[in-house]
DSSP file (Angstrom, degrees, kcal/mol; ACC not computed):
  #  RESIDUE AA STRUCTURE BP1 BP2  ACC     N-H-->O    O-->H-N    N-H-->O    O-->H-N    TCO  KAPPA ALPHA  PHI   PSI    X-CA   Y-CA   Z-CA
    1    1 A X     >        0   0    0      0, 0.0     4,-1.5     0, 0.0     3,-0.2   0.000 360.0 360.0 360.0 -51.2  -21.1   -8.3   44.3
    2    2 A X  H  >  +     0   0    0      1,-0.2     4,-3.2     2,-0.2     3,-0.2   0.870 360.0  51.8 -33.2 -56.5  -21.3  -12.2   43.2
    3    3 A X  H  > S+     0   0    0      1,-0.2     4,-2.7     2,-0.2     5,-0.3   0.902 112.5  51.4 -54.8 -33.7  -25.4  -11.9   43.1
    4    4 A X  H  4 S+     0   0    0     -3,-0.2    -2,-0.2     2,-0.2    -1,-0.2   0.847 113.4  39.4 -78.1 -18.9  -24.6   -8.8   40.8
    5    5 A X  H >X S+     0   0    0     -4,-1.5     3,-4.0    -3,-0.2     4,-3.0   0.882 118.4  53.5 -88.6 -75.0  -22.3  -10.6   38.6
    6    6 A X  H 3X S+     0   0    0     -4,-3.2     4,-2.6     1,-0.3    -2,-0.2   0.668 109.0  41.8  36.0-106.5  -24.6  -13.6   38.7
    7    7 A X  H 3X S+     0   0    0     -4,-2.7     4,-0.9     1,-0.2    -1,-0.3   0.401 110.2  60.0 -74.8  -6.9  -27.6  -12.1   37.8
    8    8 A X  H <> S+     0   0    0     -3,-4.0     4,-0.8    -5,-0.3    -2,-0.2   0.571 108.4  48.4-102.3  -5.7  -25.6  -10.0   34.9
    9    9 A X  H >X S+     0   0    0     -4,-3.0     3,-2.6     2,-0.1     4,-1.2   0.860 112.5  48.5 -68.6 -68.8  -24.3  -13.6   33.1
   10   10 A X  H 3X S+     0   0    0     -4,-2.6     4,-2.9     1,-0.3    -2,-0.1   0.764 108.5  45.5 -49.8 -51.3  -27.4  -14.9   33.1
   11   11 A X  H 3X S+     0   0    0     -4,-0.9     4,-2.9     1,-0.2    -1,-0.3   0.822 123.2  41.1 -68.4 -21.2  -29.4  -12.0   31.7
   12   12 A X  H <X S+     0   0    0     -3,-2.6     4,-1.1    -4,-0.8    -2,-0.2   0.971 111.8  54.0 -66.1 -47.1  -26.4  -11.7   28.8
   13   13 A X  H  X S+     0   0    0     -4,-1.2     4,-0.6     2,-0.2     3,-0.4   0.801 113.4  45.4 -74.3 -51.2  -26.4  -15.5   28.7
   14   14 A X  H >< S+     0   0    0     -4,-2.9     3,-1.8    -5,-0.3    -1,-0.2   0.994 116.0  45.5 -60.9 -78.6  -30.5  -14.9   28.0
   15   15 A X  H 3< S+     0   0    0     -4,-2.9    -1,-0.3     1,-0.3    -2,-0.2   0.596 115.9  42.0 -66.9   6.3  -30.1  -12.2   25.5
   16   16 A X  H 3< S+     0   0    0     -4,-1.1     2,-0.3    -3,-0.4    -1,-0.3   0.349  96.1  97.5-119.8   8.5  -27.5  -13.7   23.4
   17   17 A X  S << S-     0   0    0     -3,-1.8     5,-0.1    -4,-0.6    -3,-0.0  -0.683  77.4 -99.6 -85.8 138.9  -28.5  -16.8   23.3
   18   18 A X        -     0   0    0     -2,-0.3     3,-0.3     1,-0.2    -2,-0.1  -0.340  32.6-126.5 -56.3 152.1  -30.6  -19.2   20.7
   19   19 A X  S >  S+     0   0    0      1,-0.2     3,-0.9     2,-0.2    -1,-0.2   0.730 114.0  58.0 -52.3 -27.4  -34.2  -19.6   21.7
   20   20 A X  T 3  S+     0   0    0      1,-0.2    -1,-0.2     3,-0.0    -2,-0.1   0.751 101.0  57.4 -81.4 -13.4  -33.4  -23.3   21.5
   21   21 A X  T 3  S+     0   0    0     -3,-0.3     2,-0.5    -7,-0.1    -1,-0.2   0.083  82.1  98.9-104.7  27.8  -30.7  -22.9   24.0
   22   22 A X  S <  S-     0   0    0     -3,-0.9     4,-0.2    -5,-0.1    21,-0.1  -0.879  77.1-121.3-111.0 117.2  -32.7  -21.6   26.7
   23   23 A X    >   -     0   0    0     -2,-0.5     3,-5.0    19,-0.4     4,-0.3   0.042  23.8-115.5 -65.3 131.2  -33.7  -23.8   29.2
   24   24 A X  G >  S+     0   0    0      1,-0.3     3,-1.3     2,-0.2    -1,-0.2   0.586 104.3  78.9 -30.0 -27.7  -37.3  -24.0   29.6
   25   25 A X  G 3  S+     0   0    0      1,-0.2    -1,-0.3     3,-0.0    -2,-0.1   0.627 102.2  43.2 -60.3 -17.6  -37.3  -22.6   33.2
   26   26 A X  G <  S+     0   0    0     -3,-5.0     2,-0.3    -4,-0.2    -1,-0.2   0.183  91.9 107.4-122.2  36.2  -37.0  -19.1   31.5
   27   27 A X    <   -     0   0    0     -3,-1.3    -4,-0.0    -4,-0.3     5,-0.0  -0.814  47.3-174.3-100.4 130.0  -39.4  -20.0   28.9
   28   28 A X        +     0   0    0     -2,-0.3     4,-0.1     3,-0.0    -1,-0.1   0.727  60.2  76.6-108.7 -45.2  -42.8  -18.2   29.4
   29   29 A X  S >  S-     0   0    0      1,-0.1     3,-0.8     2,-0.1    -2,-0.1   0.201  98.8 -85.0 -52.5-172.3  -44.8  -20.1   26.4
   30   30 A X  G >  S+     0   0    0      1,-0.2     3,-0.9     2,-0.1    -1,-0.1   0.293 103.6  96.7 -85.4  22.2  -46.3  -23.5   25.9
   31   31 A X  G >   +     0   0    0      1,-0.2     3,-0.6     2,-0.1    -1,-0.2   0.687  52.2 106.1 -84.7   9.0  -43.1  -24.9   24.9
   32   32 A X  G <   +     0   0    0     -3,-0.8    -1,-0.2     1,-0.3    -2,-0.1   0.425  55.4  85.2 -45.9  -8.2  -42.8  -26.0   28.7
   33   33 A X  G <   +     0   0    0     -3,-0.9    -1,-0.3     2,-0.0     2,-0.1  -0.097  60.7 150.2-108.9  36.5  -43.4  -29.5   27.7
   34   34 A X    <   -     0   0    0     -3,-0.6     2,-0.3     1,-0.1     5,-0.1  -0.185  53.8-107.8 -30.0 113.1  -39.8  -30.0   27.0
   35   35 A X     >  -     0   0    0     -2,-0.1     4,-2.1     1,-0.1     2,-0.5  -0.628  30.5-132.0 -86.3 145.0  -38.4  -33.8   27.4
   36   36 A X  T  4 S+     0   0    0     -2,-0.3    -1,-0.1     2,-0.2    -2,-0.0  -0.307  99.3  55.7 -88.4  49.9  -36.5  -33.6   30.2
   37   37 A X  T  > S+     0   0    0     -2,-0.5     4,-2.3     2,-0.1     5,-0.4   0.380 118.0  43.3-106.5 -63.8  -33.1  -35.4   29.2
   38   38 A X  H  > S+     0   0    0      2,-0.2     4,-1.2     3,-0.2    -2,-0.2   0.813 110.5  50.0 -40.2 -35.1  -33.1  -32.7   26.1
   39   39 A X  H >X>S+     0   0    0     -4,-2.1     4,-3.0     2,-0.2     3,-2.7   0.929 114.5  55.6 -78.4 -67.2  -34.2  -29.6   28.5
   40   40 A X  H 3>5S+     0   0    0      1,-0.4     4,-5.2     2,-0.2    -2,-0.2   0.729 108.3  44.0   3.3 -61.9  -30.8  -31.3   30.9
   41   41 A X  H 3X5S+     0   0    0     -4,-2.3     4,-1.6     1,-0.3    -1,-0.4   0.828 115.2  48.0 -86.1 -20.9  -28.6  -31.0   28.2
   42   42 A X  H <X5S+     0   0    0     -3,-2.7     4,-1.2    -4,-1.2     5,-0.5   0.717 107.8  51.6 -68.2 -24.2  -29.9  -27.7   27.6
   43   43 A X  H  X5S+     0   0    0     -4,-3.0     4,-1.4     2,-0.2     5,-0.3   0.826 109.2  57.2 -78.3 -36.5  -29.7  -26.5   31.2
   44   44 A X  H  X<S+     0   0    0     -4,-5.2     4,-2.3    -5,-0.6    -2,-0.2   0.969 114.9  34.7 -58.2 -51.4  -25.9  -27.8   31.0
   45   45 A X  H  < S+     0   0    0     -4,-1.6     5,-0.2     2,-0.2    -1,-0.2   0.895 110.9  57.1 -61.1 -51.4  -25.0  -25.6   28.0
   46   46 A X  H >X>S+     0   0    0     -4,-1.2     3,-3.6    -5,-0.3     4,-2.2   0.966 109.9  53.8 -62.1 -63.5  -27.2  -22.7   29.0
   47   47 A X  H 3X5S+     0   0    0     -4,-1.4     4,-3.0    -5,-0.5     2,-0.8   0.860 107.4  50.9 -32.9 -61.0  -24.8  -23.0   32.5
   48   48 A X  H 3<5S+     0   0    0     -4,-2.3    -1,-0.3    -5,-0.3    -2,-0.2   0.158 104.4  53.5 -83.9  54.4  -21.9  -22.8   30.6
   49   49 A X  H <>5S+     0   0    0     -3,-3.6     4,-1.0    -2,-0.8    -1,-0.2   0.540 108.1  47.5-120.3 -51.0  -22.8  -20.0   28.8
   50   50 A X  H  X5S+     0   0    0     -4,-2.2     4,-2.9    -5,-0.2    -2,-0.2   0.713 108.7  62.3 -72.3 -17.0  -23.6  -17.9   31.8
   51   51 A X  H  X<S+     0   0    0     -4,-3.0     4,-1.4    -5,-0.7    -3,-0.2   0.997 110.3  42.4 -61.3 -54.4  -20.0  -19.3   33.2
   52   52 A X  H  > S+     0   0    0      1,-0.3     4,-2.4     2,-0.3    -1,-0.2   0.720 103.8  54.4 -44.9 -46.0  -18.7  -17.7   30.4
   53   53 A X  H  X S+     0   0    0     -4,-1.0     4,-4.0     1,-0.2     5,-0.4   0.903 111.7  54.9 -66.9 -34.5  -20.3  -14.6   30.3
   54   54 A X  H  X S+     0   0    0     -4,-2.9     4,-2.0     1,-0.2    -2,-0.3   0.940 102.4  54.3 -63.1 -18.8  -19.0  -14.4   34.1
   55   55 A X  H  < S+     0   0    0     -4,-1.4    -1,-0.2     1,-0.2    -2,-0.2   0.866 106.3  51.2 -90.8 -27.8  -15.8  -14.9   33.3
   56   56 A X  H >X S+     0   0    0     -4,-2.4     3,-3.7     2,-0.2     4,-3.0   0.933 111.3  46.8 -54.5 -51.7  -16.0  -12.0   30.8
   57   57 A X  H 3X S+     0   0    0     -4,-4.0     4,-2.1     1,-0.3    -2,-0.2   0.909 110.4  53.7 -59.9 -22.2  -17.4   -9.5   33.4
   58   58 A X  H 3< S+     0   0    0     -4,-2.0    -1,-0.3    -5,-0.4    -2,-0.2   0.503 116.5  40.1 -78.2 -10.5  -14.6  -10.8   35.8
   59   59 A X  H <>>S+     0   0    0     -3,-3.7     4,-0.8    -5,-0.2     5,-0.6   0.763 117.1  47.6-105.7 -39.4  -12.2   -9.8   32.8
   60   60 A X  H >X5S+     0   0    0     -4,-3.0     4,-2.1     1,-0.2     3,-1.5   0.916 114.4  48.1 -68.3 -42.0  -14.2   -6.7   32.1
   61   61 A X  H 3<5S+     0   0    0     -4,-2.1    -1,-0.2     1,-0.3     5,-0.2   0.423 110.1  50.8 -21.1 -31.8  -14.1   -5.8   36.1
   62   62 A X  H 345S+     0   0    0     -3,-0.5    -1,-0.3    -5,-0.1    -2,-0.2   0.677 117.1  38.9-108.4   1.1  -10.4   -6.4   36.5
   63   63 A X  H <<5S+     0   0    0     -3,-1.5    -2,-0.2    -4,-0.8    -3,-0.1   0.474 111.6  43.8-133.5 -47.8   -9.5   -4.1   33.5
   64   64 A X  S  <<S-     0   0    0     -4,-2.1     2,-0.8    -5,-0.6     3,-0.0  -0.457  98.1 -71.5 -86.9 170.1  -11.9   -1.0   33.5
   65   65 A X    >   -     0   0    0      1,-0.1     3,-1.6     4,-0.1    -1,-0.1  -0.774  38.8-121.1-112.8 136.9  -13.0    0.9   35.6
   66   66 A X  T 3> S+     0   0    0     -2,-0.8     4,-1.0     1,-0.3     5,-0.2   0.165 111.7  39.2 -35.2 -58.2  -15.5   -0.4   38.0
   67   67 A X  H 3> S+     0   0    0      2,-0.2     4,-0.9     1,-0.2    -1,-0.3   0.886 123.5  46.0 -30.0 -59.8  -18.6    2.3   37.1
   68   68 A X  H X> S+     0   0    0     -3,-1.6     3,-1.4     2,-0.2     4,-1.3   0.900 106.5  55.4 -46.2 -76.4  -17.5    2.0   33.4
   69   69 A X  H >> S+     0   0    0      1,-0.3     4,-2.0     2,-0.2     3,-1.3   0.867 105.8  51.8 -63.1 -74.8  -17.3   -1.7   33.5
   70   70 A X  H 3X S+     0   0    0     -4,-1.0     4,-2.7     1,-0.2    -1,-0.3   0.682 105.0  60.6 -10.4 -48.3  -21.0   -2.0   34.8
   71   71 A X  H <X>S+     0   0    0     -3,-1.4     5,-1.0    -4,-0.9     4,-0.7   0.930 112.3  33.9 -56.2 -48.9  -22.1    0.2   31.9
   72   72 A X  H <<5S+     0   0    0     -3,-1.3    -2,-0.2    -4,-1.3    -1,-0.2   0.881 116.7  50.8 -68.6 -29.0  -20.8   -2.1   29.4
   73   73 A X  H  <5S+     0   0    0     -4,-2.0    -2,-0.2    -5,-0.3    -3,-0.2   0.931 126.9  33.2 -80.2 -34.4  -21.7   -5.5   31.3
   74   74 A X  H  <5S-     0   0    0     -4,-2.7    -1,-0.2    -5,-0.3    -2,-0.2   0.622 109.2-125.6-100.1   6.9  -25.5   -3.7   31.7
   75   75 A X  T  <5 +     0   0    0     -4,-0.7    -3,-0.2    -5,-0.2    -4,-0.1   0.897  67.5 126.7  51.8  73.0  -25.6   -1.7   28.3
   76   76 A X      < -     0   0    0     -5,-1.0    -1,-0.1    47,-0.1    -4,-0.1  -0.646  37.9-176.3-110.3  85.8  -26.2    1.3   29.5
   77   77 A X        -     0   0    0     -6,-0.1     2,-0.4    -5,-0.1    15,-0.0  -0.286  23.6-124.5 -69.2 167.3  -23.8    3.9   28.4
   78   78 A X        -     0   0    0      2,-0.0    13,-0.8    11,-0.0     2,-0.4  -0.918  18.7-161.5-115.3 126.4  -23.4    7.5   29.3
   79   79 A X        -     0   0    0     -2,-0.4     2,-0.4    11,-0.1     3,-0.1  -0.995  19.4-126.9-134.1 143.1  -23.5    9.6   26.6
   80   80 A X        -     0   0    0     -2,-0.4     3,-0.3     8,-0.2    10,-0.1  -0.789  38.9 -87.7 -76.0  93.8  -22.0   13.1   27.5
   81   81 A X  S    S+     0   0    0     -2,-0.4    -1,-0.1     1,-0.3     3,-0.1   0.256 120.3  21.8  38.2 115.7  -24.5   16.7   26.5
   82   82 A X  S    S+     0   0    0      1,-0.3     2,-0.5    -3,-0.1    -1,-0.3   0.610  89.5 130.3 107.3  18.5  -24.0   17.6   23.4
   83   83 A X        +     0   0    0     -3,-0.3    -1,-0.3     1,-0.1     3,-0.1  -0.902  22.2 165.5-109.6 120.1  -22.5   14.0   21.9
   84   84 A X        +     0   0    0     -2,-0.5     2,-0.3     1,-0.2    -1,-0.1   0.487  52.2  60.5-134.8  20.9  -24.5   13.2   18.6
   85   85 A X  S >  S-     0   0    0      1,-0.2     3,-4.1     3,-0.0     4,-0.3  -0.841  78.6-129.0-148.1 130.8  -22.7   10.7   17.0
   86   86 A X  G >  S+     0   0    0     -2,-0.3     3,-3.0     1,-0.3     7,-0.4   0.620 109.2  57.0  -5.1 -67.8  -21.9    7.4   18.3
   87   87 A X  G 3  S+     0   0    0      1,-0.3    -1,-0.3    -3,-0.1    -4,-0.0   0.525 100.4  56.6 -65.7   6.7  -18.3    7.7   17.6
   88   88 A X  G <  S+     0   0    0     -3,-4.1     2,-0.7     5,-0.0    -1,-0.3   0.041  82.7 108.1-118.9  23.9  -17.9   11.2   19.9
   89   89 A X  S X> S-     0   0    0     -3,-3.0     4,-2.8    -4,-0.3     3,-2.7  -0.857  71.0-139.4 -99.4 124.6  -19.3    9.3   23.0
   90   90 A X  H 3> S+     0   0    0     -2,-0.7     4,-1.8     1,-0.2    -1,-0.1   0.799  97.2  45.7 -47.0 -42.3  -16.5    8.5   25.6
   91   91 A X  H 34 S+     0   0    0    -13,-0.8    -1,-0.2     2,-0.2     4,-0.2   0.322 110.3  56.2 -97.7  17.3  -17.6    4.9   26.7
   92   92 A X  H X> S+     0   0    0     -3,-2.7     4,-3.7    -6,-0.3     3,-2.4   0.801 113.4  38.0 -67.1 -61.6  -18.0    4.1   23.2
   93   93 A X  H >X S+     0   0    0     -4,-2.8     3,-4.2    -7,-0.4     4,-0.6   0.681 121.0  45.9 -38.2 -93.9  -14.4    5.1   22.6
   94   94 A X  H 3X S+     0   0    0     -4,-1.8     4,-1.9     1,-0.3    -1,-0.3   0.447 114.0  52.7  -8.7 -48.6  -13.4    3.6   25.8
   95   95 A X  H <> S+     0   0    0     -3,-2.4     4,-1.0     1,-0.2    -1,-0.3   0.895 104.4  49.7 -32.0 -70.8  -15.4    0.9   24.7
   96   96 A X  H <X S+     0   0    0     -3,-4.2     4,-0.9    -4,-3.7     3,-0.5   0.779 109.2  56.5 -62.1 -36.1  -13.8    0.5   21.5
   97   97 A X  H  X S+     0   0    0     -4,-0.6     4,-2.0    -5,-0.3    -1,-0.2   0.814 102.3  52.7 -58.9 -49.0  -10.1    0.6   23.3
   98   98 A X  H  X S+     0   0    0     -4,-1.9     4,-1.0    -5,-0.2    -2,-0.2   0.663 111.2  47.3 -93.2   3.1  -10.7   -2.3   25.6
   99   99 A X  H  X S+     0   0    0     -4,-1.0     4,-2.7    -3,-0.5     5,-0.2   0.780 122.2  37.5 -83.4 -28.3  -11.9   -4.7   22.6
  100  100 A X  H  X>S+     0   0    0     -4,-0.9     4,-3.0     3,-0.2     5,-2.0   0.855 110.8  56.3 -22.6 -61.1   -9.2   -3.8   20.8
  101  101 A X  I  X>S+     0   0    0     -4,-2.0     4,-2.9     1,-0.2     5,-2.3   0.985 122.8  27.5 -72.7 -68.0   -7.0   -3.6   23.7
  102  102 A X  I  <5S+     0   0    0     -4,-1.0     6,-2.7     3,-0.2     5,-0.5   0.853 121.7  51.7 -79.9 -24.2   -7.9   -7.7   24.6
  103  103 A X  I  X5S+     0   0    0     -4,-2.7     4,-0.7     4,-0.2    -3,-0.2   0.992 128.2  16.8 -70.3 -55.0   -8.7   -8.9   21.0
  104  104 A X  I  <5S+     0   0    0     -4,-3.0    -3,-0.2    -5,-0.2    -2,-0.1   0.784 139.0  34.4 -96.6 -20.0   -5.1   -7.5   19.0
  105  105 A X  I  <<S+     0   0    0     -4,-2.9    -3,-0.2    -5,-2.0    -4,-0.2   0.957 131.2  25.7 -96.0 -41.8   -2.9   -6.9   22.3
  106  106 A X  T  4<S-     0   0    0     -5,-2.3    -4,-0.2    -6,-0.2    -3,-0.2   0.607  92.5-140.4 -76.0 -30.5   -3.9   -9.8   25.0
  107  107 A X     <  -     0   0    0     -4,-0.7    -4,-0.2    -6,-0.5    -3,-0.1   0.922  30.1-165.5  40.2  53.4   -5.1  -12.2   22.1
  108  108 A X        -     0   0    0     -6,-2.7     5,-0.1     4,-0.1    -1,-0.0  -0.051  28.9 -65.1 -49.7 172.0   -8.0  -13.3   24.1
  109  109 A X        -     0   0    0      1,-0.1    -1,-0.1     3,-0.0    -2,-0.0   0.534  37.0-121.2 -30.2 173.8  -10.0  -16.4   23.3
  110  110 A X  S >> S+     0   0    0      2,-0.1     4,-2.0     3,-0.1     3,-1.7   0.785 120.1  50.7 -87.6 -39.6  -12.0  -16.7   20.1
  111  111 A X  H 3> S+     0   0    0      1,-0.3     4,-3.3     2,-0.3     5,-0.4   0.889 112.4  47.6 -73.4 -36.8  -15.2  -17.3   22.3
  112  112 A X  H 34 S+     0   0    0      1,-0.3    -1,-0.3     2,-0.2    -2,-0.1   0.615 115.1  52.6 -72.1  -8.0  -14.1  -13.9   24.4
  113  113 A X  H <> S+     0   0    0     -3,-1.7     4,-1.2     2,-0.2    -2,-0.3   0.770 107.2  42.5 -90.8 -63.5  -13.8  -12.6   21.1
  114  114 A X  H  X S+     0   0    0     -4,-2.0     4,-2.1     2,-0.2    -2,-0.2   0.857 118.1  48.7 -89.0 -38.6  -17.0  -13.4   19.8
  115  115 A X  H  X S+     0   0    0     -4,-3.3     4,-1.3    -5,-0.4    -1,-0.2   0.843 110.7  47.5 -71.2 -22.0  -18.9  -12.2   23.4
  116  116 A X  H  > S+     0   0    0     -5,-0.4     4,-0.7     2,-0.2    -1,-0.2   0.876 111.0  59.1 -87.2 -26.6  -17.2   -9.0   23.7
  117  117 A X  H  X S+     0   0    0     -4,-1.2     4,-0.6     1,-0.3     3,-0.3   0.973 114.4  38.6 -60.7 -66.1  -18.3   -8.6   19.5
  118  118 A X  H  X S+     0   0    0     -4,-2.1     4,-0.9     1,-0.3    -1,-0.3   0.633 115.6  48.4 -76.1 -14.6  -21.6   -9.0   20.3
  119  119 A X  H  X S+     0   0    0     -4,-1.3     4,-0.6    -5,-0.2    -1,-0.3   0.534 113.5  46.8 -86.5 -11.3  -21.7   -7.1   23.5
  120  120 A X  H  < S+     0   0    0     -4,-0.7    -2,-0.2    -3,-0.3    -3,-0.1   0.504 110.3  57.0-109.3   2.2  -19.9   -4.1   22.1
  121  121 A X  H >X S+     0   0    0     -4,-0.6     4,-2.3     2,-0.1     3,-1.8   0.855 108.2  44.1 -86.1 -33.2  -22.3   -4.3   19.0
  122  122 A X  H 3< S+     0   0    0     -4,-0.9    -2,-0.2     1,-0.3    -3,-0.1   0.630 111.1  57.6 -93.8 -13.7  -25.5   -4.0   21.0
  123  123 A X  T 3X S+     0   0    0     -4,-0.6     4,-0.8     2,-0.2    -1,-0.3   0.513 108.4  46.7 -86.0   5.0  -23.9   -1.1   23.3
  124  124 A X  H <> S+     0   0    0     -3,-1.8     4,-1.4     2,-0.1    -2,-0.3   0.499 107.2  51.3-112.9  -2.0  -23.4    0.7   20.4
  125  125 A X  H  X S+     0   0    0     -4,-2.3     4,-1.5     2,-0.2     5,-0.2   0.768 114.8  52.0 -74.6  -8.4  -26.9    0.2   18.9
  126  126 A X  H  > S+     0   0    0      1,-0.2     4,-3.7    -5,-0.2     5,-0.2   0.934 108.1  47.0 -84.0 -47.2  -28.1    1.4   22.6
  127  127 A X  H  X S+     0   0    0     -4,-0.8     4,-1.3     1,-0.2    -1,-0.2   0.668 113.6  46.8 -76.4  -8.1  -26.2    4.2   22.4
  128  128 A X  H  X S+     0   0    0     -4,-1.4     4,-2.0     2,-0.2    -1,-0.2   0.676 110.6  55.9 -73.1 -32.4  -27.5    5.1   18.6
  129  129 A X  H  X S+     0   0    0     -4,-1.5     4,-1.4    -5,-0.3     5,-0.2   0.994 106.0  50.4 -66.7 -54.4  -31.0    4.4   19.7
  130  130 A X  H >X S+     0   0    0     -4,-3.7     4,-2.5     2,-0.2     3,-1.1   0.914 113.0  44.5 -46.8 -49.3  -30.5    7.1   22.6
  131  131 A X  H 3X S+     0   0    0     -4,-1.3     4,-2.5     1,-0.3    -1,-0.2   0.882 110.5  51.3 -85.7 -14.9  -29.2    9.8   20.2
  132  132 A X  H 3< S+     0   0    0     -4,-2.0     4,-0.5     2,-0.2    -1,-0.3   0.769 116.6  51.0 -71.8 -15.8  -32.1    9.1   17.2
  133  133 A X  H XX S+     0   0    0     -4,-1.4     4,-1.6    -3,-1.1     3,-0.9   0.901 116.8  32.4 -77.3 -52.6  -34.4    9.6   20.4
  134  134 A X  H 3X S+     0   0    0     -4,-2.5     4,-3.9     1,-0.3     5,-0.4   0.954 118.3  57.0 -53.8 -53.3  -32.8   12.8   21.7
  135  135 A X  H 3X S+     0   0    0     -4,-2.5     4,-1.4     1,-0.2    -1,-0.3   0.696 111.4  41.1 -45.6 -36.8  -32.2   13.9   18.0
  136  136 A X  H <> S+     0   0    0     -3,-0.9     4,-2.5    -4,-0.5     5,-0.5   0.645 113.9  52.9-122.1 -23.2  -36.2   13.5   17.0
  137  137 A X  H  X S+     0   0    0     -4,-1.6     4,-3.5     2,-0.2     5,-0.5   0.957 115.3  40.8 -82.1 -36.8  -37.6   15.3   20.6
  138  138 A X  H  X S+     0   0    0     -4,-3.9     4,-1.6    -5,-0.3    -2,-0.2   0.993 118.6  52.9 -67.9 -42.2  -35.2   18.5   20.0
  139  139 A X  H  < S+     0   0    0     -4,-1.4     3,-0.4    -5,-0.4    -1,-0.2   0.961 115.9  29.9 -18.3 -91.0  -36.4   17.9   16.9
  140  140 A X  H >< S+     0   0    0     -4,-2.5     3,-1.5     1,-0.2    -2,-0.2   0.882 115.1  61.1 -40.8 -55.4  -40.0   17.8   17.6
  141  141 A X  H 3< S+     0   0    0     -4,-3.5    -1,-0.2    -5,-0.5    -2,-0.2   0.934  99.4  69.0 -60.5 -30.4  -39.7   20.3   20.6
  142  142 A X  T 3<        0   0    0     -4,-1.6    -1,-0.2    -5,-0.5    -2,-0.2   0.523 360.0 360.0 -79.1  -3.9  -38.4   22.7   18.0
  143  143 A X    <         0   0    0     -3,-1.5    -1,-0.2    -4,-0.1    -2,-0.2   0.763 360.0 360.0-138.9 360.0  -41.0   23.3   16.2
């Protein structure tokens, strides 16, 4: 379970992060020729960035439930037959209750604040992209 938490900071840590705050080891261009007291201090920040993010998925983990919590920590909701707008999908709602729940009842961090903002923005753009996909093939299939 640890590798699975892990490897789901890091990849949040990745996508939410500036290009300038990603340490050159997960840099595929020629920008590899970093100097290495600046890539350091970058590897130091980029760590605590994935700390962070674990310590959201450890929050997210201890409050949802465990299927459900994976969906949000990987963005990849389940959306229900017959849901075609964002707001009538269950782990949005669900979604939408447990930022709520730790930003105005728990008065989490700002930082937990600000991660959960951006993770709960980009699961519901996933879950908009999935129904304009469905929406345009029934579409398409239909005529």
């Amino acid at each position: 379970m640890d590798k699975r938490i892990d490897s789901s900071a890091e990849k949040l840590a990745l996508m939410f992060s500036d290009e300038s705050d990603i340490p050159t080891r997960f840099k595929t261009r020629k920008e590899k020729k970093a100097k290495s007291n600046l890539n350091s201090m970058i590897e130091w920040r980029f760590k605590e960035n994935t700390n962070s993010w674990k310590t959201l998925i450890d929050v997210i983990l201890s409050k949802v439930e465990k299927e459900q919590a994976w969906r949000f920590i990987t963005l990849t909701p389940k959306i229900e037959a017959g849901v075609k707008r964002v707001t009538l999908c269950q782990d949005f709602i669900d979604f939408t209750n447990f930022f709520i729940l730790r930003r105005d009842l728990e008065n989490c961090s700002i930082d937990e604040t600000g991660q959960l903002a951006m993770l709960y923005t980009t699961f519901q753009r996933k879950i908009e992209y999935k129904l304009e996909r469905h929406t345009s093939k029934t579409e398409n299939n239909g005529r």
